[in-house]
C-alpha positions in Angstrom: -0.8 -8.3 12.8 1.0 -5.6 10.4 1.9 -7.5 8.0 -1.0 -10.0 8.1 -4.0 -7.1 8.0 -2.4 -3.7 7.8 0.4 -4.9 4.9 -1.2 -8.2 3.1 1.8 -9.7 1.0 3.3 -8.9 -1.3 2.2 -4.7 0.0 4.9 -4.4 1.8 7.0 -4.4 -0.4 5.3 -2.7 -3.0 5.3 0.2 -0.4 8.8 -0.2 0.9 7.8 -0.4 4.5 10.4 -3.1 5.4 13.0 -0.9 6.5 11.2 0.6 9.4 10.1 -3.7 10.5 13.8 -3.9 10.8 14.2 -0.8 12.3 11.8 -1.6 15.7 13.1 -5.5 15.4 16.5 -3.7 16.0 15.7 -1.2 18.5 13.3 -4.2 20.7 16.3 -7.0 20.1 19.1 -5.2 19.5 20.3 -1.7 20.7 17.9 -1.9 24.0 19.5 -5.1 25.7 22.6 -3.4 24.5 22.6 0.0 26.0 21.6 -1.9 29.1 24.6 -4.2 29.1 26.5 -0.9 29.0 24.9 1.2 31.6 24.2 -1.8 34.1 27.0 -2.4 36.9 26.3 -3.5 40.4 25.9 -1.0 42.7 25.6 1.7 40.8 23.4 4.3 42.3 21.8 5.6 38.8 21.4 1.7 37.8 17.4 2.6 38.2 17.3 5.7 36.3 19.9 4.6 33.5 17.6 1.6 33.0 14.5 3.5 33.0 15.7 6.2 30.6 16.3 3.1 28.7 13.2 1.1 28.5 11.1 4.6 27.7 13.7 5.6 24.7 13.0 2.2 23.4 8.5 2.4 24.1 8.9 6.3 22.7 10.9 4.5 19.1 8.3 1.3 19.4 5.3 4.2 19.2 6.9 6.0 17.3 7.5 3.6 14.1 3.9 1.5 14.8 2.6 5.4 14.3 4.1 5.6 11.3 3.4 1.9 9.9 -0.2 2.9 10.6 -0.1 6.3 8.6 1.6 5.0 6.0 0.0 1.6 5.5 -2.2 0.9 2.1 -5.6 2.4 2.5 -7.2 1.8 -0.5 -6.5 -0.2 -3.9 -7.6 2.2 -6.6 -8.9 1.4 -10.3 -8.5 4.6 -12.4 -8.5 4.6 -16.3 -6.0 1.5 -17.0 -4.5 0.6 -13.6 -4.5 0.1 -10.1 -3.2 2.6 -7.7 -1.9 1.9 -4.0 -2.9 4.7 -1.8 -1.9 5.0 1.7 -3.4 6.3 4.1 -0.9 9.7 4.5 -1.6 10.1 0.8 -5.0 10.6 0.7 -6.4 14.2 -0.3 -9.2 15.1 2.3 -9.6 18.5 2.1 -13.3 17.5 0.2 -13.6 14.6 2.2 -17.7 15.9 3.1 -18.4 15.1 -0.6 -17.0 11.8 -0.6 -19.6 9.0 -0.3 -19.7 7.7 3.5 -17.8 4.5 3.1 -15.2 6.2 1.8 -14.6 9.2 4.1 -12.6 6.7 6.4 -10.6 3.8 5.2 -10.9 0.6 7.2 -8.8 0.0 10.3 -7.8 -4.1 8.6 -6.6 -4.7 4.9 -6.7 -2.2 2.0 -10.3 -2.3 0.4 -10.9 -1.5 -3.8 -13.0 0.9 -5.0 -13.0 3.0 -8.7 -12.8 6.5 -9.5 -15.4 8.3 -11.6 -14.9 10.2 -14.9 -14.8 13.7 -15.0 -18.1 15.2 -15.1 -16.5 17.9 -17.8 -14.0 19.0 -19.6 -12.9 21.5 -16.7 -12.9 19.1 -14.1 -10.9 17.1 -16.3 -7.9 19.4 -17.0 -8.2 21.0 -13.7 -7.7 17.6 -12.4 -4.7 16.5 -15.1 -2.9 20.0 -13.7 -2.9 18.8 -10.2 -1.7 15.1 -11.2 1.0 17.0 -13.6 2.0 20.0 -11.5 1.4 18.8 -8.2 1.8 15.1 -7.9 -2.0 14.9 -6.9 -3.7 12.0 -8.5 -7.7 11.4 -8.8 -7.1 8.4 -7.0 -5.9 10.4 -3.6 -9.0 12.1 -3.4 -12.2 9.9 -1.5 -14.8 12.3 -3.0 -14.2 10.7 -6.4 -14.6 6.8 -5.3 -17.1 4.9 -6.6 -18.1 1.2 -5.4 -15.3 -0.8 -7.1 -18.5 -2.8 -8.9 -19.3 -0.2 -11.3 -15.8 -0.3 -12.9 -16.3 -3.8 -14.1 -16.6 -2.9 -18.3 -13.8 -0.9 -18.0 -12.0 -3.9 -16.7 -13.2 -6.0 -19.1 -12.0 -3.9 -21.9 -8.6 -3.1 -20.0 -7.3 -6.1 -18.9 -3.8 -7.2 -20.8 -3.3 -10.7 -21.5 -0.9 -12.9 -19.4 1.6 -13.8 -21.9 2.7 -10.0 -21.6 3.9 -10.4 -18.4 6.8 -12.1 -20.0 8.2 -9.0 -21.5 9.2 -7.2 -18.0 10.2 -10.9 -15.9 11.4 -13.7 -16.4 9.2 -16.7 -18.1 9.9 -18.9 -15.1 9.0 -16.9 -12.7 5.6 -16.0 -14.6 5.1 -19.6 -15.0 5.9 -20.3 -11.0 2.8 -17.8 -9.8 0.1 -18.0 -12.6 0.3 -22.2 -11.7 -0.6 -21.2 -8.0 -3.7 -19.5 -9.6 -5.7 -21.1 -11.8 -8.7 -18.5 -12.6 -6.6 -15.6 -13.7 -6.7 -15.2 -17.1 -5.5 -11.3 -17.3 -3.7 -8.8 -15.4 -3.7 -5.0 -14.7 -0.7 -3.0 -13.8 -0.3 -1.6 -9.4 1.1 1.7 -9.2 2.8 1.8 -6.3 5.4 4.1 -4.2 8.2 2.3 -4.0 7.2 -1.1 -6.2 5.1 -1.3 -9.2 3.4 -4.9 -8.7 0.3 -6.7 -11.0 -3.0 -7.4 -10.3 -3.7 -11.3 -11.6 -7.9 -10.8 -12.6 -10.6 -12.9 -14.0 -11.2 -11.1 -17.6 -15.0 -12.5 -17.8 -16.1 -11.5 -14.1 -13.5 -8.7 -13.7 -12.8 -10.1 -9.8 -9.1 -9.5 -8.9 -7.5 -13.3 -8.2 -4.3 -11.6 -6.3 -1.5 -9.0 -6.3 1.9 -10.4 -7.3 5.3 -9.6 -7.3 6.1 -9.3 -11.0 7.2 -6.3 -12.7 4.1 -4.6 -14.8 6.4 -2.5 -16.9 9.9 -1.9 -17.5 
């Protein structure tokens, strides 16, 4: 189910979220069957309570790490000025979250959804906002109360988009070749900013739909 709705491939890697699958996989498979292998002998009058200690260490880690999967899982896929931004759900800015349209004062329990980000509506907004991105680490695209429905981005697409052959500057040309064959209809690409792996959005130029997230490189 995580990886399937919360972390659609390739986002889990581009989020880095890997290292805590591996960490449950070991706790469930690994360390619990062991610690009972130690503790357990015949008998033993604290066999019971050993075991129990056990089995709730190992459903306090499970809740634990599915907490923070959840928290930290892609919320939203962002289009702001030239690129897409991966924002998860910990990231997200809601301190105006009452002037944020509806829709996007929660983000959906399944898969990431896109959306846009408006302009600034002045020159003040605009360098108050460049501060926080610059000073703080704060970008527009963590704040709900500047999405827009991703439909309304769709010129600035169109006049954004970079052409495929591009993607051969930052991987290799096989590679490019091996996914753009599995996807016919793109015909141009955006760049994914994203915490731990930058990735590339594959888009139809002429209807500005996104084909599919890939794992290639969208910059050096």
């Amino acid at each position: 189910m995580v990886f399937f709705i919360w972390y659609p491939s390739p986002l889990a890697t581009a989020v880095g979220v890997t290292h805590i699958f591996l960490m449950l996989l070991a706790i469930d498979v690994i360390i619990g069957p062991v610690l009972g292998f130690i503790v357990y002998k015949e008998g033993k009058k604290t066999l019971k309570f050993d075991l129990s200690v056990i089995i709730l260490i190992q459903i306090a880690a499970l809740c634990y790490g599915i907490f923070s999967i959840e928290q930290g899982r892609p919320a939203w896929l962002v289009y702001n000025v030239d690129r897409f931004e991966l924002v998860r759900k910990n990231e997200l800015v809601d301190s105006n979250i009452q002037q944020a349209q509806p829709q996007f004062q929660k983000p959906s329990w399944f898969k990431p959804q896109y959306v846009a980000t408006e302009f600034a509506k002045d020159t003040q907004q605009r360098n108050d906002e460049m501060f926080a991105e610059v000073l703080g680490g704060i970008s527009i695209a963590q704040r709900p109360e500047r999405y827009v429905e991703f439909t309304q981005a769709k010129n600035q697409i169109q006049q954004r988009t970079l052409p495929l052959v591009e993607l051969e500057q930052y991987n290799s040309k096989t590679e490019v070749e091996k996914i753009l064959a599995k996807y016919p209809n793109a015909n141009a690409w955006l760049p994914l900013k994203a915490n731990a792996v930058d990735m590339v959005v594959l888009v139809n130029k002429e209807s500005a739909t996104i084909i599919k997230i890939v794992d290639l490189r969208p910059w050096s």
